[in-house]
C-alpha positions as CSV (number, residue, x, y, z in Angstrom):
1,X,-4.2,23.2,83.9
2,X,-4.4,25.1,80.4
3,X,-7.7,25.2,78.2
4,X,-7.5,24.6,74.5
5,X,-9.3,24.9,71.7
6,X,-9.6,22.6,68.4
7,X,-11.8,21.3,65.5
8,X,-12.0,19.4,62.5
9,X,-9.5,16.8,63.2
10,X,-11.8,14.3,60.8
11,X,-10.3,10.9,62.9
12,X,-10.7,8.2,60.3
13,X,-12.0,10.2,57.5
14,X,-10.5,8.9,54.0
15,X,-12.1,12.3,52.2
16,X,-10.4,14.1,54.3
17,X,-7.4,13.5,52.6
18,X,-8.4,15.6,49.2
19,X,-7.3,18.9,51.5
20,X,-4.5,17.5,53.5
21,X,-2.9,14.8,51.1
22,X,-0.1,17.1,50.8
23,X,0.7,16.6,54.9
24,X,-0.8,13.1,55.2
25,X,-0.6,10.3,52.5
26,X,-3.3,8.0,54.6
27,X,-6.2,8.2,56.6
28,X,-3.8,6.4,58.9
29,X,-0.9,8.5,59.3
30,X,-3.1,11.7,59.3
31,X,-4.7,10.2,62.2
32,X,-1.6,9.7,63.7
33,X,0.0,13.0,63.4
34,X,-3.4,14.7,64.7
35,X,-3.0,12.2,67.4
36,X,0.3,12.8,68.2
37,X,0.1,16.6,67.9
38,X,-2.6,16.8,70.3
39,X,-0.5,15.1,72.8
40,X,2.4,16.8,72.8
41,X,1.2,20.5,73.6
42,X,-2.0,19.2,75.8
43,X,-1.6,17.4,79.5
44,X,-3.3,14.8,80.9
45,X,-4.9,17.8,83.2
46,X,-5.6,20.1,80.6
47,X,-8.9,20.8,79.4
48,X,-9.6,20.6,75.1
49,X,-13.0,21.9,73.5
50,X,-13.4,19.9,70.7
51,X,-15.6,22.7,68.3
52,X,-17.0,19.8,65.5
53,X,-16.2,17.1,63.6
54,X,-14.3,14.8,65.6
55,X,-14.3,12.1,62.9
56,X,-16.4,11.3,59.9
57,X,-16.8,8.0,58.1
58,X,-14.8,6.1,61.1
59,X,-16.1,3.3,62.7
60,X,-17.3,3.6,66.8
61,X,-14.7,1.0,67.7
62,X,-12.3,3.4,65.6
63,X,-13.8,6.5,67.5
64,X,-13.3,5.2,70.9
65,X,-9.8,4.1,70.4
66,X,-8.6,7.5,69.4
67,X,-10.6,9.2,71.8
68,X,-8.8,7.3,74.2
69,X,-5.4,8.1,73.6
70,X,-6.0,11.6,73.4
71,X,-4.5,13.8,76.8
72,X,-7.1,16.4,78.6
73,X,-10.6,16.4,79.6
74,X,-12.6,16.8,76.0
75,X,-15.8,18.6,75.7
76,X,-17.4,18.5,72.1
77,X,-19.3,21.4,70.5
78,X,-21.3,19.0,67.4
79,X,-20.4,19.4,64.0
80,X,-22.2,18.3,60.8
81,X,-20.0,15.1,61.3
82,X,-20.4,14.4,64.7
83,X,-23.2,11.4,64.8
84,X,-24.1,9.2,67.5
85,X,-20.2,7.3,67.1
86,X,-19.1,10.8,68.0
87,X,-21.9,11.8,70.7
88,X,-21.5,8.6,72.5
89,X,-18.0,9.3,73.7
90,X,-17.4,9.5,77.0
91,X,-17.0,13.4,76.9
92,X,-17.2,15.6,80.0
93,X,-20.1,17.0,79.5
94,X,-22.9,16.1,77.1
95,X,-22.1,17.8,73.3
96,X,-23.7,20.7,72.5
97,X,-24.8,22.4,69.4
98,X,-23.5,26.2,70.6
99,X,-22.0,27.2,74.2
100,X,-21.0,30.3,75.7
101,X,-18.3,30.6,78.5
102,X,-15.6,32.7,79.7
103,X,-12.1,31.9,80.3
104,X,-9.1,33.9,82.0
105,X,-6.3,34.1,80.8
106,X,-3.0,34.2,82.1
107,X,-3.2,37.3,84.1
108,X,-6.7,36.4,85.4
109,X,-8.7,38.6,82.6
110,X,-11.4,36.8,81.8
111,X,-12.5,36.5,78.3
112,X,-15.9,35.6,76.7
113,X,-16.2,33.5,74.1
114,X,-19.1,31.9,72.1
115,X,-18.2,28.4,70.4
116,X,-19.9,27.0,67.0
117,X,-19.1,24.5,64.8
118,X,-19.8,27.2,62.3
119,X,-18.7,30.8,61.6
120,X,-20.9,33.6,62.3
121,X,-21.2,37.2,60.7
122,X,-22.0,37.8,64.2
123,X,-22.9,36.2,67.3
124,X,-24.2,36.1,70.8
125,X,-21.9,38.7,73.3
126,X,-20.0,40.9,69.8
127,X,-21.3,44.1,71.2
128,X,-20.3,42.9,74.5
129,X,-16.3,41.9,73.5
130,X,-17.5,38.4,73.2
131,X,-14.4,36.3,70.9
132,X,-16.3,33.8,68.3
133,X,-14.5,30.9,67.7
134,X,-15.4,28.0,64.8
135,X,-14.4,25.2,63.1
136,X,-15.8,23.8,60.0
137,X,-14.0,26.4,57.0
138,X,-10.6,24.3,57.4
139,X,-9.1,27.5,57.4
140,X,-10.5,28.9,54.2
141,X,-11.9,32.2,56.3
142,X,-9.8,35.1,57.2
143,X,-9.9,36.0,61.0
144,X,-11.2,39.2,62.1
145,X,-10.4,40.9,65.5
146,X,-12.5,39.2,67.1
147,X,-13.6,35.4,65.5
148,X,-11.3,32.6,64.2
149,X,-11.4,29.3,63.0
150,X,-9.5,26.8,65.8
151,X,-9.2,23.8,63.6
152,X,-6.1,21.7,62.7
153,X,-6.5,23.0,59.1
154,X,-5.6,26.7,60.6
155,X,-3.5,25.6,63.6
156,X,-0.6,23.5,62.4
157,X,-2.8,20.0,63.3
158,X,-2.7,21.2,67.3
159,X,-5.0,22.2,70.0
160,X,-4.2,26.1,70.2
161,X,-4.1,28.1,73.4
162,X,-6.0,30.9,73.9
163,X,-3.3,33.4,74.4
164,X,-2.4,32.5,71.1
165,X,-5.5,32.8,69.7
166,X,-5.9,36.5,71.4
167,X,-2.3,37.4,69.1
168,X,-3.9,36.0,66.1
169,X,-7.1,37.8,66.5
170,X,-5.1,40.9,67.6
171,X,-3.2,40.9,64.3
172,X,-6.1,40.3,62.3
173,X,-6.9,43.3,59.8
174,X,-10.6,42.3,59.3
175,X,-13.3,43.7,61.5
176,X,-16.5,42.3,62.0
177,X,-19.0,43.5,60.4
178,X,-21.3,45.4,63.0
179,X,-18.6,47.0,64.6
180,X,-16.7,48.7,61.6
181,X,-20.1,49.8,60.4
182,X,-19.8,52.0,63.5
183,X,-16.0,52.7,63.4
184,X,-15.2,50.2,66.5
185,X,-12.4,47.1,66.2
């Protein structure tokens, strides 16, 4: 069972298409490809956090149909999107606005995270080697060494892993904030 992480997949959301009209010429087939995406790197017994805005502008009927053809058990951290067609899914857990959990990776290390819809200068756990990870900038925000965005915009329109996001936030030249102010990455 792998855990992955995601946001901003917009599921029936026709303004969504001013950024990704390039990839996507209808709300359709960009609902598609997210769909199909997700599905081919997560397993029916893999585990997705969902960090914000699931869909926008989409019917429920359209919310639930989606949401059910998606693989893994889903847990939603809200978004500014995310209304009661979003929170009524039948997630694993009720949605929450923030959460903070740890997860080990492959070699059993465990790794804390704090999840937000939205990026933080700095957050809950940073001192403490706490990873941030958001959705909501579409990519637009650099990572740092320790936060980065998880949604489709930055990820190829897939779920990403969290080894994978360890690499990208190992890579990253930007520190936070708080800690380069004291000489730390």
């Amino acid at each position: 069972m792998a855990i992955y992480f995601t946001a901003d997949t917009h599921f029936g959301d026709p303004h969504i298409l001013r950024h990704r009209r390039a990839r996507f010429g209808s709300v359709e087939a960009h609902d598609e490809a997210l769909v199909a995406g997700w599905n081919a790197v997560v397993g029916p017994e893999d585990s997705v956090w969902h960090l914000g805005d699931f869909a926008a502008h989409a019917s429920r009927d359209h919310c639930a149909a989606i949401f059910a053809r998606l693989n893994g058990t889903k847990r939603l951290v809200r978004g500014n999107h995310d209304s009661n067609r979003v929170l009524d899914l039948p997630w694993a857990e009720p949605p929450v606005d923030s959460v903070r959990l740890s997860v080990p990776d492959a070699q059993g290390h465990a790794h804390r995270l704090f999840l937000s819809h939205y990026a933080h200068r700095a957050w809950p756990g940073l001192w403490r080697e706490t990873r941030h990870l958001y959705g909501h900038s579409h990519g637009w925000l650099p990572d740092t060494t320790r936060s980065c965005d998880v949604g489709v915009d930055a990820w190829n329109d897939r779920p990403a892993t969290l080894a994978a996001i360890l690499a990208r936030q190992e890579a990253a030249a930007l520190v936070p904030e708080e800690l380069a102010a004291h000489g730390l990455r």
